[in-house]
N, C-alpha and C positions, 0 to 999 in steps of 0.2 A: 406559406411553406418556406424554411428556412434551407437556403443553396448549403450546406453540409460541406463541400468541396473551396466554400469561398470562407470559409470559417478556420480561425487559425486555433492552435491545441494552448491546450490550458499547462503555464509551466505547473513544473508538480514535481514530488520528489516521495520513495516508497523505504520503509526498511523491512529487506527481510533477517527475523531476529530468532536466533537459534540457542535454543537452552543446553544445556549441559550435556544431555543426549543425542545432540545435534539435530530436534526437530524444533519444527518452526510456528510461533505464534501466528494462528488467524483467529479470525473473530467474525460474526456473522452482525451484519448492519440490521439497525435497530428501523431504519425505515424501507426492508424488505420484508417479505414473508417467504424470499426464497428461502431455500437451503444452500444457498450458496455461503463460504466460505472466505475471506479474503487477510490479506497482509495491511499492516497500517501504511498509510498514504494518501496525501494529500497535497492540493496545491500550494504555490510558495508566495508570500505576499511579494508588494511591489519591492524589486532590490534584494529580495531576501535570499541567500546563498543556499546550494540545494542539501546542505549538508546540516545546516544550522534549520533550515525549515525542516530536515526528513528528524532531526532530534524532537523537534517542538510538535510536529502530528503525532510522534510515536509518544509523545507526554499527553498530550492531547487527549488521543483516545484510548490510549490505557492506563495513563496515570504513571509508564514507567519515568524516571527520573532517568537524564543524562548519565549521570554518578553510575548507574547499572547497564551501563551500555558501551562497549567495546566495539570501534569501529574495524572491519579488517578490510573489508573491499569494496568497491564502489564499480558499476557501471564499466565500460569503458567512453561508453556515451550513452543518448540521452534513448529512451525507447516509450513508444508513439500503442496508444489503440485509441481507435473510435468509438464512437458512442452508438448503438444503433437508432437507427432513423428516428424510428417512434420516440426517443430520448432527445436526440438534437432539437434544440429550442424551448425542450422542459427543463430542461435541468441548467443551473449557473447564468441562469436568465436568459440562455439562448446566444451566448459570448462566443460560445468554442465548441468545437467536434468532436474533443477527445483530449487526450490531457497527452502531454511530451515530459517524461519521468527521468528522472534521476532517481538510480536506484543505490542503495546499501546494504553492504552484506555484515552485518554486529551481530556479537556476541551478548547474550544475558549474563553478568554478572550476578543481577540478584537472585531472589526463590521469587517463586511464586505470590507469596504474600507482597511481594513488592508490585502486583500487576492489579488495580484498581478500575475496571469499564465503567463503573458510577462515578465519572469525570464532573463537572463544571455543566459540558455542553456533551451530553452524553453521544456516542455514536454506536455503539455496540451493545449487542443484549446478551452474547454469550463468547465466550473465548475458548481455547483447545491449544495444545502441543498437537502438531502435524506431519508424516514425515514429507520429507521435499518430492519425495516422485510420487504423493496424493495431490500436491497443488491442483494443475491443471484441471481435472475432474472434480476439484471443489470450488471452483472460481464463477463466477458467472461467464458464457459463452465467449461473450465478446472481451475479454481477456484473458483466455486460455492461448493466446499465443504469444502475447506478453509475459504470462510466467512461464512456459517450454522456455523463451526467451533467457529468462530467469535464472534457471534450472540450469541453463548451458550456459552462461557467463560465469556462474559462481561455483562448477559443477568440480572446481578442483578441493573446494574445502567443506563440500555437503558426504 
């Protein structure tokens, strides 16, 4: 059984990405069968800046390019969830508890046609425009208090 409290969080960086009507890309993980819901994010490799990693997962798993993406706000710091029990030690080989996020708030330049989830290393099996006060009740449990989080950091320009 892996101590969970002796376990330090996985750095990581999140964009929430808002189209033209001001709602927000999720997409539902391709190795769930919840109905859960989520914003692109992932963690940052070794050294790597949380701004330049939060570009590179949102290319990652949707195929958006840089080029279409307008940065306007950032975090003020960095924000923390845990993994539940059952997860600690399955998942990232058993390293970390929960991921420590830097998050972004960007804008979609492009259309749609510019957003591809048949990536490389695919992560996602279906995507949606969302509005921002559905988050939370589309999130998996254990991070519905990281996007209220969310919600209220960036809550001047949603």
């Amino acid at each position: 059984m892996t101590d969970k409290e002796s376990l330090p969080y996985r750095p990581a960086a999140g964009v929430m990405l808002l189209n033209r009507e001001g709602k927000v890309f999720v997409a539902q993980r391709l190795d769930s069968t919840l109905e859960a819901w989520q914003m692109p994010q992932g963690g940052l490799d070794e050294g790597e800046d949380a701004e330049a990693g939060a570009l590179r997962e949102l290319e990652e798993e949707t195929g958006i390019r840089p080029e279409h993406v307008e940065i306007i706000a950032r975090t003020p710091g960095e924000l923390t969830y845990d993994l539940p029990d059952d997860l600690v030690g399955k998942l990232w080989k058993g390293k970390w508890r929960g991921q420590r996020q830097s998050w972004f708030l960007c804008r979609f330049t492009g259309t749609d046609e510019d957003v591809n989830i048949a990536t490389a290393h695919p992560e996602f099996r279906a995507w949606k425009w969302a509005e921002p006060a559905e988050l939370p009740a589309m999130i998996v449990p254990f991070k519905r208090r990281l996007y209220e989080q969310l919600l209220d950091a960036f809550s001047e320009w949603l």
